[in-house]
N, CA, C and O atoms as a DFTB+ gen file, in Angstrom:
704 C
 N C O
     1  1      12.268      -3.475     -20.491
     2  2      12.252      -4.911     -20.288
     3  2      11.441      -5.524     -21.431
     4  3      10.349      -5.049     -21.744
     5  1      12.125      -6.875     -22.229
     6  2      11.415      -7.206     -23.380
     7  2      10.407      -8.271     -22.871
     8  3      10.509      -8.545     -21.675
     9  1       9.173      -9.102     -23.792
    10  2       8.581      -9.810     -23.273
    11  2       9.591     -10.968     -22.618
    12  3       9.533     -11.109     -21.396
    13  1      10.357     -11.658     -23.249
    14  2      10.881     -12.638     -22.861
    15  2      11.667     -12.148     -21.193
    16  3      11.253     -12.765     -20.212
    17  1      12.499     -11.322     -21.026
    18  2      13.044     -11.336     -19.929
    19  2      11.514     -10.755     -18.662
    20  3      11.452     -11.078     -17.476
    21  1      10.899     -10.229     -19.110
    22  2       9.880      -9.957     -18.404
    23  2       8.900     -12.029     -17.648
    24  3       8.572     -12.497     -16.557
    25  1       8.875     -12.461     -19.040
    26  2       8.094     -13.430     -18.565
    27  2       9.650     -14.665     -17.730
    28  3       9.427     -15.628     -16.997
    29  1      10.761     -14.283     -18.080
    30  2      11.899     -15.229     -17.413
    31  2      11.741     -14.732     -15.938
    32  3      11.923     -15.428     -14.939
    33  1      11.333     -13.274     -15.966
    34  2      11.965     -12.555     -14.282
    35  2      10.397     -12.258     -13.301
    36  3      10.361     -12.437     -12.083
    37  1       9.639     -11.961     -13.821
    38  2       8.461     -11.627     -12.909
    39  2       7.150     -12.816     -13.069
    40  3       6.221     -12.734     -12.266
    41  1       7.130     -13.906     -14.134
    42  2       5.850     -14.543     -13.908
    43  2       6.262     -15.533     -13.118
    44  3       5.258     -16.148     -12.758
    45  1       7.350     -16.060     -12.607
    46  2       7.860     -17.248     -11.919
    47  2       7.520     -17.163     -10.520
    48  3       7.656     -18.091      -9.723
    49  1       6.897     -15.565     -10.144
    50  2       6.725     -15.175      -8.612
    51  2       5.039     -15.279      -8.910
    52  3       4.442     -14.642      -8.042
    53  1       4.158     -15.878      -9.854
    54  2       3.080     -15.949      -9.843
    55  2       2.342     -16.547      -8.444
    56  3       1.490     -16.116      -7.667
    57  1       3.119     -17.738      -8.556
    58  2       2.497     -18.560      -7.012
    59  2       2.806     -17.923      -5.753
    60  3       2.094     -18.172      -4.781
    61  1       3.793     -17.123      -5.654
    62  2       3.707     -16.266      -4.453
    63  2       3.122     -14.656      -4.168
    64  3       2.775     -14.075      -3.140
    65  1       3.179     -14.342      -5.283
    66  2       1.719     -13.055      -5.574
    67  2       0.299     -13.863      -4.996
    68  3      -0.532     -13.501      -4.163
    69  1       0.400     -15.069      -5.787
    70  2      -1.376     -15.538      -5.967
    71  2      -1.229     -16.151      -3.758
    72  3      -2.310     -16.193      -3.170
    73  1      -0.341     -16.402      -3.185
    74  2      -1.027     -16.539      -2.113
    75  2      -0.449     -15.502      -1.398
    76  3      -0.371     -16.067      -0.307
    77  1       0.106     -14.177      -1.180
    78  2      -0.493     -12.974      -0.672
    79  2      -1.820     -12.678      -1.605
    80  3      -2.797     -12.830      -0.873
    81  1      -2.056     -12.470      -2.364
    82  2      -2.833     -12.005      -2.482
    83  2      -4.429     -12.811      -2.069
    84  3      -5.521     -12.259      -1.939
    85  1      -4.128     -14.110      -1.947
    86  2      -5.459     -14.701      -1.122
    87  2      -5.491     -14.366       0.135
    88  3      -6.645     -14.081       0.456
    89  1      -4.736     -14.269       1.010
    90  2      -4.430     -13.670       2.258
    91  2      -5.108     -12.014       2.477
    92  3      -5.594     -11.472       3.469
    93  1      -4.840     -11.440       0.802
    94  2      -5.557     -10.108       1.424
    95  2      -6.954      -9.861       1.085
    96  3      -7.553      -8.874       1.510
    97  1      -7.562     -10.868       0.217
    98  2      -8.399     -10.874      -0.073
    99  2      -9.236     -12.180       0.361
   100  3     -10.326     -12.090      -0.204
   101  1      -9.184     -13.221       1.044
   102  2      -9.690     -14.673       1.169
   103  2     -10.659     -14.632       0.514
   104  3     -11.776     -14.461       1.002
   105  1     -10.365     -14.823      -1.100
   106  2     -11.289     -15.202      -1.621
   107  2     -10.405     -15.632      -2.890
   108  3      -9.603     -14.781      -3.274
   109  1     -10.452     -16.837      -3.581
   110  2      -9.658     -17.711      -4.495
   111  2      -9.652     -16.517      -6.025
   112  3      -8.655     -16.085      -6.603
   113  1     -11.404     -16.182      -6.406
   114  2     -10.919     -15.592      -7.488
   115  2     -10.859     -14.146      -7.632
   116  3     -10.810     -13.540      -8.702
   117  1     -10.869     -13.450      -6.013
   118  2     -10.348     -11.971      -6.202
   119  2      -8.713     -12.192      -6.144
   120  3      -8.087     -11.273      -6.672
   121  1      -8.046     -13.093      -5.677
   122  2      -6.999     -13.224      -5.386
   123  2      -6.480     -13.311      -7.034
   124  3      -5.684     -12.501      -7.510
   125  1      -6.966     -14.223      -7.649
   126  2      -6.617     -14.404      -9.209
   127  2      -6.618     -13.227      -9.945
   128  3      -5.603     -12.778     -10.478
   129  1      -7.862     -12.640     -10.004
   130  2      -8.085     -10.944     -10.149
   131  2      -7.093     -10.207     -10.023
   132  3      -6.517      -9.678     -10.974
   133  1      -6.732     -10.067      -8.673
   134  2      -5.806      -9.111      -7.998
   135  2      -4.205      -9.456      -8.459
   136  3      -3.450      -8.502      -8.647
   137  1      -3.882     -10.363      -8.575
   138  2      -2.696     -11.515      -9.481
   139  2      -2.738     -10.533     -11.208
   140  3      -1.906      -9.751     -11.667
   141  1      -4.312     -11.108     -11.893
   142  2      -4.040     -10.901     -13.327
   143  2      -3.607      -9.077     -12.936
   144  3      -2.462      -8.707     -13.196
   145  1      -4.545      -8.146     -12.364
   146  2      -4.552      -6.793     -12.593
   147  2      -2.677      -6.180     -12.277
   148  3      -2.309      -5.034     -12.538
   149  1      -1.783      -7.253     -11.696
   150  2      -0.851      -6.668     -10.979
   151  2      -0.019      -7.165     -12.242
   152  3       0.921      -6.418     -12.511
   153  1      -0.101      -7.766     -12.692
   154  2       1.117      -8.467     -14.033
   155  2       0.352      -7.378     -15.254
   156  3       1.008      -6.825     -16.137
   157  1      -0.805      -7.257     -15.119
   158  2      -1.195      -6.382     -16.427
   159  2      -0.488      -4.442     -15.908
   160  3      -0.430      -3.468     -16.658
   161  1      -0.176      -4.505     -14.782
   162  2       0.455      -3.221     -14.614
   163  2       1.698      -3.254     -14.795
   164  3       2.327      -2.497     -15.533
   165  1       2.162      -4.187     -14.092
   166  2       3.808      -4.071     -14.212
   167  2       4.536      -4.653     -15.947
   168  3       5.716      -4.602     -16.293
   169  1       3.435      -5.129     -16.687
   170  2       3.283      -5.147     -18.385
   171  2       3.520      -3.697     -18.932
   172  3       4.366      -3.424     -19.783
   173  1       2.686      -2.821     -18.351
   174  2       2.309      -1.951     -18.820
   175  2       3.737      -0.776     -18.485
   176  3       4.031       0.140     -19.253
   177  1       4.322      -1.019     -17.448
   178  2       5.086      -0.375     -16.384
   179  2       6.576      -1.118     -16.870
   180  3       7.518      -0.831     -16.131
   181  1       6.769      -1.673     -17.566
   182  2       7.840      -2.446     -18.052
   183  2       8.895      -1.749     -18.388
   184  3      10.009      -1.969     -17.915
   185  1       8.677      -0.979     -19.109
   186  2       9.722       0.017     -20.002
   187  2      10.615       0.667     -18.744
   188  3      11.844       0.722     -18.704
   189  1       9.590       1.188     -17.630
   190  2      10.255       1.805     -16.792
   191  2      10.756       1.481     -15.482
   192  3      11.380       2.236     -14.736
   193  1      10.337      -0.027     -15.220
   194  2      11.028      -0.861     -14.360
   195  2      12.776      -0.658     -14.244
   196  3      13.543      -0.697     -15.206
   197  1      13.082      -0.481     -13.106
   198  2      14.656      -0.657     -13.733
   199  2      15.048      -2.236     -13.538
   200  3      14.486      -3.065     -12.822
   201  1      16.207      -2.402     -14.412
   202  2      16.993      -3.894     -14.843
   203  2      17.427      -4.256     -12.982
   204  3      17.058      -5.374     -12.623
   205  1      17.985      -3.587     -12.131
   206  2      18.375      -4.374     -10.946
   207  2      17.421      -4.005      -9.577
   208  3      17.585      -3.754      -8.383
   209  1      16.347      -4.139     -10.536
   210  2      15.238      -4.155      -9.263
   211  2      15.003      -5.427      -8.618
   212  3      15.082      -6.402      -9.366
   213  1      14.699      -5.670      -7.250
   214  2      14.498      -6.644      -6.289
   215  2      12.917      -7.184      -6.801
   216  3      11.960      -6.533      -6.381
   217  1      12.638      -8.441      -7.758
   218  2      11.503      -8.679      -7.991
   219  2      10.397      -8.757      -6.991
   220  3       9.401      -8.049      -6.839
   221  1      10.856      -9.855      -6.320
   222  2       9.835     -10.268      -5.802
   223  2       9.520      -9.026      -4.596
   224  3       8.346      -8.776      -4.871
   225  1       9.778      -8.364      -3.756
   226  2       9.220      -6.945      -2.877
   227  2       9.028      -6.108      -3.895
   228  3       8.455      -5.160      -3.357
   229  1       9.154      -5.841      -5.107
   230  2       8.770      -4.507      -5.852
   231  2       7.186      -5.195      -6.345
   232  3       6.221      -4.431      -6.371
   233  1       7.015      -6.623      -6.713
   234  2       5.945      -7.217      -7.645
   235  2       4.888      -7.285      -5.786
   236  3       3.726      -6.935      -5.989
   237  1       5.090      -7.560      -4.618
   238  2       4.403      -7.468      -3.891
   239  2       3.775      -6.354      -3.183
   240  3       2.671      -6.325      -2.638
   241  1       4.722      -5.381      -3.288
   242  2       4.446      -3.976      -3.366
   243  2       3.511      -3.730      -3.797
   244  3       2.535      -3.268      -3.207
   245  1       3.652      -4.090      -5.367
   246  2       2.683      -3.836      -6.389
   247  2       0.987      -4.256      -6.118
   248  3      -0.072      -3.649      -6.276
   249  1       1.292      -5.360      -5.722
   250  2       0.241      -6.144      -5.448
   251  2      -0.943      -5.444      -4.362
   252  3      -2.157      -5.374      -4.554
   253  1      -0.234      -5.007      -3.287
   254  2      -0.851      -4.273      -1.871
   255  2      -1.242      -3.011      -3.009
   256  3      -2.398      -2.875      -3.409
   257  1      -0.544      -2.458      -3.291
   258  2      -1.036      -0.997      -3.141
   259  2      -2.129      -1.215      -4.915
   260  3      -2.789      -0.203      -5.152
   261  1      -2.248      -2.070      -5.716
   262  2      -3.262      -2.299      -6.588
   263  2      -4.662      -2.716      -5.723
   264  3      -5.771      -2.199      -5.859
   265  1      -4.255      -3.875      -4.733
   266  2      -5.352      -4.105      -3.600
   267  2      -6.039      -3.155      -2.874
   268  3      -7.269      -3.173      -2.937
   269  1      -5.354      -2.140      -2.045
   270  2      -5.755      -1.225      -2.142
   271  2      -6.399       0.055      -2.547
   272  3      -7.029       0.941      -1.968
   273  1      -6.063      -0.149      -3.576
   274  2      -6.479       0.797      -5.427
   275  2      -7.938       0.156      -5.098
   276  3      -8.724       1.011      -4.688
   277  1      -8.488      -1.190      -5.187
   278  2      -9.346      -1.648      -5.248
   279  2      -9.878      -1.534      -4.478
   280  3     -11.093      -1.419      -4.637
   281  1      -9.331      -1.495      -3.195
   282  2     -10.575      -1.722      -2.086
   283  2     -11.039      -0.305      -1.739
   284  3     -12.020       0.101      -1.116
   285  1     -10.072       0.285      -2.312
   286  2     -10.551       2.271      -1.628
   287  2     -11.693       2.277      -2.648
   288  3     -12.830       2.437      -2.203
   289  1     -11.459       2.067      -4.427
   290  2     -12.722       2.472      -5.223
   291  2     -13.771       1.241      -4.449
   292  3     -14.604       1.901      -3.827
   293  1     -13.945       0.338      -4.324
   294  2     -14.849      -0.543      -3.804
   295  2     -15.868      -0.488      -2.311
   296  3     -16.904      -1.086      -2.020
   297  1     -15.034       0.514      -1.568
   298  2     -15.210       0.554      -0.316
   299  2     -15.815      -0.604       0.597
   300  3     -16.869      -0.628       1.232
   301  1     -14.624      -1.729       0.431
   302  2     -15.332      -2.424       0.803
   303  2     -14.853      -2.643       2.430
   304  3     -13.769      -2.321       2.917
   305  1     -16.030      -3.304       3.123
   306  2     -15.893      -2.991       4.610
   307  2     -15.363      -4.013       5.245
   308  3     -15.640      -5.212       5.198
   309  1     -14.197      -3.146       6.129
   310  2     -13.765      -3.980       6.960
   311  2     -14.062      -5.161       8.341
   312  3     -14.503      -4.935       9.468
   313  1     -13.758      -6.044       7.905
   314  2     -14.371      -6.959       9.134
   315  2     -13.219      -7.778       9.721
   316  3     -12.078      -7.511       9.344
   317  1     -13.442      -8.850      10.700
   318  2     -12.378      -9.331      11.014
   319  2     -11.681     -10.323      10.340
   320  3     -10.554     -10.649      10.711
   321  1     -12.283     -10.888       9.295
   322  2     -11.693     -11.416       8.088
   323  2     -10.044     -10.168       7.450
   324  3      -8.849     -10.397       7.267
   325  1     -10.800      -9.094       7.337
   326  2     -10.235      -8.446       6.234
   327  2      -8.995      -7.884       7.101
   328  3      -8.415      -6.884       6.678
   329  1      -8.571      -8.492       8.295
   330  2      -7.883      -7.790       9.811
   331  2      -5.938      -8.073       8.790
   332  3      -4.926      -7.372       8.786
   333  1      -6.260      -9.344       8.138
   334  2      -4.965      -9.812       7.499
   335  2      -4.577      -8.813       6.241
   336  3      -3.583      -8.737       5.519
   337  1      -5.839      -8.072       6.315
   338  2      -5.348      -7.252       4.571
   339  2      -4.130      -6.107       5.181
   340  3      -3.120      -5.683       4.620
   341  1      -4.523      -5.901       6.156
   342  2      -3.373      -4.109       7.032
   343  2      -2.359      -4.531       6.947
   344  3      -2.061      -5.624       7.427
   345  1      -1.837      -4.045       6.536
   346  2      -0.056      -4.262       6.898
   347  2       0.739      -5.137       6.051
   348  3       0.471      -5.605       4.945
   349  1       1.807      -5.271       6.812
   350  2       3.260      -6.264       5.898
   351  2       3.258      -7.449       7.081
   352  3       4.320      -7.468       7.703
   353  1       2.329      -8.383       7.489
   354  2       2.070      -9.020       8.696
   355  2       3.232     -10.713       7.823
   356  3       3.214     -11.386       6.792
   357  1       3.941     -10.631       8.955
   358  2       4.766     -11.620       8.913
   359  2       4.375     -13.354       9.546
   360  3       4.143     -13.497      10.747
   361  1       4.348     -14.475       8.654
   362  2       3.845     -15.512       9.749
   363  2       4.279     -15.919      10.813
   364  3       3.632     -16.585      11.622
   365  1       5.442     -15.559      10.932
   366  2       6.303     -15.663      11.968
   367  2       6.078     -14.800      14.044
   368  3       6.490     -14.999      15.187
   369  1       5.259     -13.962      13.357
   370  2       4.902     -12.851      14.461
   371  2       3.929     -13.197      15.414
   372  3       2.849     -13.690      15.088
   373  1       4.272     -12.952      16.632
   374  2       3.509     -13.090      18.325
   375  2       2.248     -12.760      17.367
   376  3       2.338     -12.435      16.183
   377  1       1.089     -12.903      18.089
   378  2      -0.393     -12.317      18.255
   379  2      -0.476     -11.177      18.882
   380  3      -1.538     -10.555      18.888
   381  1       0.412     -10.812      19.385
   382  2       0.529      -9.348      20.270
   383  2       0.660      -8.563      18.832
   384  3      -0.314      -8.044      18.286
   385  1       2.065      -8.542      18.259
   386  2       3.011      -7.723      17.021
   387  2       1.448      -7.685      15.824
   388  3       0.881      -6.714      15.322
   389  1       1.250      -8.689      15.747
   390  2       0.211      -8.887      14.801
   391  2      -0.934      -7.533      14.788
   392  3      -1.149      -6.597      14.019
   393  1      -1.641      -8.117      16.377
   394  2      -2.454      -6.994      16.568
   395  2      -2.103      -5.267      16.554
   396  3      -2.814      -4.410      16.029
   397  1      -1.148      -5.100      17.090
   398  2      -0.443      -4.043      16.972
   399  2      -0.271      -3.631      15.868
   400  3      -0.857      -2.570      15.649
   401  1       0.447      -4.137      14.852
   402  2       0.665      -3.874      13.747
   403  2      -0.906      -3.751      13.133
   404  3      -1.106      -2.562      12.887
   405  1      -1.837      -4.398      12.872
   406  2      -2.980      -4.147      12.224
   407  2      -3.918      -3.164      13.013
   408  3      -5.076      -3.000      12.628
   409  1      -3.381      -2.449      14.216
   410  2      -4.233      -1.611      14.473
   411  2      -3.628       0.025      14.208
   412  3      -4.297       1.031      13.972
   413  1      -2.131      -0.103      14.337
   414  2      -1.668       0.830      13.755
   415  2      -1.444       1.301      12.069
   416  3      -1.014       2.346      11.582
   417  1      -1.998      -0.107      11.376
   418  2      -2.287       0.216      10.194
   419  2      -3.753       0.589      10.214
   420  3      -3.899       1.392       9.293
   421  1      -4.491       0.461      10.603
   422  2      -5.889       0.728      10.626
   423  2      -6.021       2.526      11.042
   424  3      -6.809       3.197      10.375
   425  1      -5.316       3.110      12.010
   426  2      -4.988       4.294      12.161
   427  2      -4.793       4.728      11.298
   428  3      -5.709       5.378      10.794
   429  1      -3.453       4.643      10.571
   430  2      -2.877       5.455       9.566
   431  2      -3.803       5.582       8.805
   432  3      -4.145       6.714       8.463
   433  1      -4.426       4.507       8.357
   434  2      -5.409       4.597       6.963
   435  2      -6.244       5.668       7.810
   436  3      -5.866       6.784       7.453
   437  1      -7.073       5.746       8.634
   438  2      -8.003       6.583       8.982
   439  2      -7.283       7.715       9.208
   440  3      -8.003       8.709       9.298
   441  1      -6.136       7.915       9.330
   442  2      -5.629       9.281       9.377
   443  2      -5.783       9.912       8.317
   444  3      -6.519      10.886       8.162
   445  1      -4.984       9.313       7.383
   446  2      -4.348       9.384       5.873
   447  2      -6.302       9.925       5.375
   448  3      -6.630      11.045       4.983
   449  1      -7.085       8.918       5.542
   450  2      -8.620       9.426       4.832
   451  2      -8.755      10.891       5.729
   452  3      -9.098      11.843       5.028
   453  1      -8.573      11.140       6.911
   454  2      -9.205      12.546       7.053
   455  2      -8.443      13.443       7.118
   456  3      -8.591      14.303       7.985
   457  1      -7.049      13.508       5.897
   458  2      -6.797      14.651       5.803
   459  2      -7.265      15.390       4.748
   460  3      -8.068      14.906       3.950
   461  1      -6.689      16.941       4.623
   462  2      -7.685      17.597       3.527
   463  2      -7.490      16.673       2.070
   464  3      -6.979      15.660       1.593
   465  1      -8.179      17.666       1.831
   466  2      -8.429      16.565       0.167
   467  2      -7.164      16.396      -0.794
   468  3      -6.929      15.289      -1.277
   469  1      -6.287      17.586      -1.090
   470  2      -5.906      17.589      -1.646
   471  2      -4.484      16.745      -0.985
   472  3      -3.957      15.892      -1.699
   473  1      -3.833      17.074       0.586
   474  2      -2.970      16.149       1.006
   475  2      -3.079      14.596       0.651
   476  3      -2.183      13.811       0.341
   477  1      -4.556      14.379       0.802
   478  2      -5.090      12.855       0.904
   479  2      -4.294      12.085      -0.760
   480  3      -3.559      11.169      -1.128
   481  1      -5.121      13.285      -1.304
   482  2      -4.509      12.746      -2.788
   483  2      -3.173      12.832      -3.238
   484  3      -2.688      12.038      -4.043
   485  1      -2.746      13.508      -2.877
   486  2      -0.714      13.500      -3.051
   487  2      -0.334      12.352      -2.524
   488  3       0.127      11.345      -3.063
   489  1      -0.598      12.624      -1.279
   490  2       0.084      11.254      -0.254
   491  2      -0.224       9.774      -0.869
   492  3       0.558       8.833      -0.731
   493  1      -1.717       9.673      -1.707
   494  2      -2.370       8.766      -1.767
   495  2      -1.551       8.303      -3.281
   496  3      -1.127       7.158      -3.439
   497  1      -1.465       8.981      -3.942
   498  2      -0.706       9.408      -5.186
   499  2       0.649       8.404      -5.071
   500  3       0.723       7.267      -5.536
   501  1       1.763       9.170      -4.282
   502  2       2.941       9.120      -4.258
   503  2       3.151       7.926      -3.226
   504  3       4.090       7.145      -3.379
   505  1       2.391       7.825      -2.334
   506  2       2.835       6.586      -1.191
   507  2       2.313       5.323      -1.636
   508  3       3.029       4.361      -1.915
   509  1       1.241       5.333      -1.690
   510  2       0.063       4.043      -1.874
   511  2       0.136       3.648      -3.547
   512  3       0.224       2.476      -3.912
   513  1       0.097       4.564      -4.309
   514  2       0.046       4.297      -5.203
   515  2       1.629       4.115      -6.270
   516  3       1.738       3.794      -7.453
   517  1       2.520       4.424      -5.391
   518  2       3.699       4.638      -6.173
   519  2       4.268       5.116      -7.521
   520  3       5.138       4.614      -8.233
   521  1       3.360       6.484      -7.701
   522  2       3.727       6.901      -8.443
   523  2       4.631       8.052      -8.714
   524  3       4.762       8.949      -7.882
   525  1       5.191       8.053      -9.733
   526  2       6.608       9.153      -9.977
   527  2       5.951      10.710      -9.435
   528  3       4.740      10.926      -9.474
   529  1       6.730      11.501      -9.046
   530  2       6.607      12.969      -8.942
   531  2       5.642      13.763     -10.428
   532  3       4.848      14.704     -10.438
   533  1       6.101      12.983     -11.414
   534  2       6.223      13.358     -13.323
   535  2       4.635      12.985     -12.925
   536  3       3.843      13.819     -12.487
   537  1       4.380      11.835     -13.118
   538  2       2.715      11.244     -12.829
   539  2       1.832      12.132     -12.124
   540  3       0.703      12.438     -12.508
   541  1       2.366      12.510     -11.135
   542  2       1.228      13.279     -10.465
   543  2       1.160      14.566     -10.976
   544  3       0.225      15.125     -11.550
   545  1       2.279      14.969     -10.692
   546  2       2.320      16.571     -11.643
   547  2       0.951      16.799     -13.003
   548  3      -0.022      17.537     -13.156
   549  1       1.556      15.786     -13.693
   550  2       0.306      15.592     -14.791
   551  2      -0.699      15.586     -14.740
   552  3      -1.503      16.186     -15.454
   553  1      -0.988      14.459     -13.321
   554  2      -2.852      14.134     -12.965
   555  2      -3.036      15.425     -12.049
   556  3      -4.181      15.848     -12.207
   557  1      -2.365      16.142     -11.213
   558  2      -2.744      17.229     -10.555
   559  2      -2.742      18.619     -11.002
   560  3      -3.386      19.551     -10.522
   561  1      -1.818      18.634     -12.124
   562  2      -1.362      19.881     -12.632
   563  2      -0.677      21.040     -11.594
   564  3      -0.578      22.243     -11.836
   565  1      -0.260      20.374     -10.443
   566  2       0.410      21.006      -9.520
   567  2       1.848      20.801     -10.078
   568  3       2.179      19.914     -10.864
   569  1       2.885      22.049      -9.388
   570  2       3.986      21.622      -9.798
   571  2       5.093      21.015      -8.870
   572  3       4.816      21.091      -7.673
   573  1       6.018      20.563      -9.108
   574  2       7.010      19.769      -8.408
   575  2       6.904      20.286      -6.991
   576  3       6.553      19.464      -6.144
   577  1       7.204      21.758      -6.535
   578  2       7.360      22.189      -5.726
   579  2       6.455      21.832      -4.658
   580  3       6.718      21.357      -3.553
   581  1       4.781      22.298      -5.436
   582  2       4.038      22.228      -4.421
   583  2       3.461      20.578      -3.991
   584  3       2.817      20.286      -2.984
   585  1       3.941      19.602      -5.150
   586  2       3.662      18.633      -4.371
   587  2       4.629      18.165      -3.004
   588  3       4.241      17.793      -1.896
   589  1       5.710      18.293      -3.407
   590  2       7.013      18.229      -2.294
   591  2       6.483      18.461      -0.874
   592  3       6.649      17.781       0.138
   593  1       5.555      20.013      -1.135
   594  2       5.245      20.861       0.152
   595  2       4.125      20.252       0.497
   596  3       3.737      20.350       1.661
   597  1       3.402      19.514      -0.445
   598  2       2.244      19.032       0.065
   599  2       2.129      17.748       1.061
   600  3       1.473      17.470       2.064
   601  1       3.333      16.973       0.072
   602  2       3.078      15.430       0.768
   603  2       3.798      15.769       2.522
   604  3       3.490      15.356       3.640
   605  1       4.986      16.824       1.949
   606  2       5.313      16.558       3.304
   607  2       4.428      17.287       4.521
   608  3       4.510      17.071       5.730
   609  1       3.677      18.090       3.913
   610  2       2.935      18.214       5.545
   611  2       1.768      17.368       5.722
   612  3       1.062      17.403       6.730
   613  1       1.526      16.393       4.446
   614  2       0.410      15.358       4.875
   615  2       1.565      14.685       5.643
   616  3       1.549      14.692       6.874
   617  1       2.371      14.218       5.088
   618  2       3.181      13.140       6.197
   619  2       3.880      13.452       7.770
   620  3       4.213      12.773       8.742
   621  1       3.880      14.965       7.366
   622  2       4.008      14.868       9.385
   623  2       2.815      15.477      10.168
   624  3       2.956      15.904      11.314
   625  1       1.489      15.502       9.421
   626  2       0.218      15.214      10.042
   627  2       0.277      13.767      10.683
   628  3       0.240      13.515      11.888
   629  1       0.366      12.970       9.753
   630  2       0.134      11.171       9.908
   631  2       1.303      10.746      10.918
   632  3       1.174       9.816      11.714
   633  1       2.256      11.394      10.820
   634  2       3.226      11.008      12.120
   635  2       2.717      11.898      13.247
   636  3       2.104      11.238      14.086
   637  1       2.770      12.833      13.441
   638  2       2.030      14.004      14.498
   639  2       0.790      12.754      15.054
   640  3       1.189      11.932      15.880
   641  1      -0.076      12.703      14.768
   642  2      -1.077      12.277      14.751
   643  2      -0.712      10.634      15.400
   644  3      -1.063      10.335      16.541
   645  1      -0.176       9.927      14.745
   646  2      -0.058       8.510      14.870
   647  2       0.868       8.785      16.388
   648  3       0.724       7.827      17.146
   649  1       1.535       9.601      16.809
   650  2       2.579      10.092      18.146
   651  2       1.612      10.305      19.119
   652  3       1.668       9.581      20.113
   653  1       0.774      11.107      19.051
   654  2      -0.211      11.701      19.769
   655  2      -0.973      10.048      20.175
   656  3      -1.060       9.493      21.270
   657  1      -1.499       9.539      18.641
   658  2      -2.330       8.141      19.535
   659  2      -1.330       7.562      20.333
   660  3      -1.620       7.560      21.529
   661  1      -0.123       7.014      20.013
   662  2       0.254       6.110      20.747
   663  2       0.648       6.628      22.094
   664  3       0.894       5.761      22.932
   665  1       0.766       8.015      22.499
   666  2       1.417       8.896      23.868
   667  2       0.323       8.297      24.707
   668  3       0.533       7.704      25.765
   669  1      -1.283       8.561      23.972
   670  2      -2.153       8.706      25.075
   671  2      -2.355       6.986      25.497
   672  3      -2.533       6.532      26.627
   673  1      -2.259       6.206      24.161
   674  2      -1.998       4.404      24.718
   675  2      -0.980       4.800      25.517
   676  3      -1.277       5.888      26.011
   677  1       0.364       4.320      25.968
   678  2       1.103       4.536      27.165
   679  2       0.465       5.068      28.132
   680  3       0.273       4.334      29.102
   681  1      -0.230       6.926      28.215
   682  2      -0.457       7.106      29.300
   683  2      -1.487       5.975      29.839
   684  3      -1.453       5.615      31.015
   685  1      -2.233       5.539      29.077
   686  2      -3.121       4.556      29.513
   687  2      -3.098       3.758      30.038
   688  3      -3.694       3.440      31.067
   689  1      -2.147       3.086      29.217
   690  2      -1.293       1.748      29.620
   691  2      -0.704       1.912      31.107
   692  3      -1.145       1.289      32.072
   693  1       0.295       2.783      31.156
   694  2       1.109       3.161      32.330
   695  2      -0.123       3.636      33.884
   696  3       0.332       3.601      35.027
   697  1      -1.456       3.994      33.649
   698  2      -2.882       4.175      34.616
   699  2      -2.608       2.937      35.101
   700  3      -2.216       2.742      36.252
   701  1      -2.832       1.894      34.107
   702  2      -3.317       0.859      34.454
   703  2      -2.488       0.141      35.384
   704  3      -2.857      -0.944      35.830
């Protein structure tokens, strides 16, 4: 992608990056931050963008999982402010769906952190961070195979796991 079709196709979604990203951050100039760091990646990431990609969900994508990038090195702590950062939360959604949804994202993440180290980082790698198979291989020096084998038994830990919480909500639910 050259500069010009780059700045015709992805800076025009600036104003709708810049308010998710105040939403995940409520704060005007992490949001700007989080805005410049996501156009300076997908700059960088250009070459290998493909031509009939869906802008605006690939550039918001981008956005969450750079936010994330940030908030994991930052560790910064969750409060009930930060309840809007979990998830793909729609404005449209009950207060029930809402909660639900941000508590089952709040799980996963705590799943996803206590698995072993090296799952954590594949998964963390390839899901969150969206990067190619080629990328990690490189940063891990593992090979194709064993990441394959890796992510997938981090990922049916995090489903195993996320099944198990929600069985024992029902049985709970269903006590009550």
């Amino acid at each position: 992608m050259d500069a010009a079709t780059f700045k015709e196709r992805l800076l025009p979604l600036s104003r709708q990056l810049y308010w998710t990203a105040y939403r995940l951050t409520g704060n005007r100039d992490e949001a700007e931050d989080l805005v410049q760091e996501v156009y300076a990646k997908l700059w960088t990431l250009r070459d290998k963008l493909p031509p009939d990609m869906n802008d605006l969900p690939y550039c918001l994508r981008t956005l969450r999982n750079v936010f994330h990038n940030m908030q994991r090195t930052q560790r910064i702590e969750t409060d009930d402010a930060d309840d809007e950062r979990l998830g793909n939360i729609a404005d449209n959604d009950n207060p029930d769906t809402l909660t639900e949804r941000r508590e089952l994202s709040q799980i996963a993440l705590n799943i996803v952190e206590n698995l072993p180290e090296q799952q954590r980082t594949v998964m963390t790698m390839k899901d969150i961070d969206d990067m190619t198979m080629e990328d990690i291989t490189e940063k891990t020096g593992l090979t194709a195979g064993n990441i394959r084998v890796i992510l997938s038994r981090a990922r049916k830990t995090v489903r195993e796991e996320i099944e198990k919480i929600l069985a024992i909500r029902q049985n709970i639910t269903t006590l009550r």
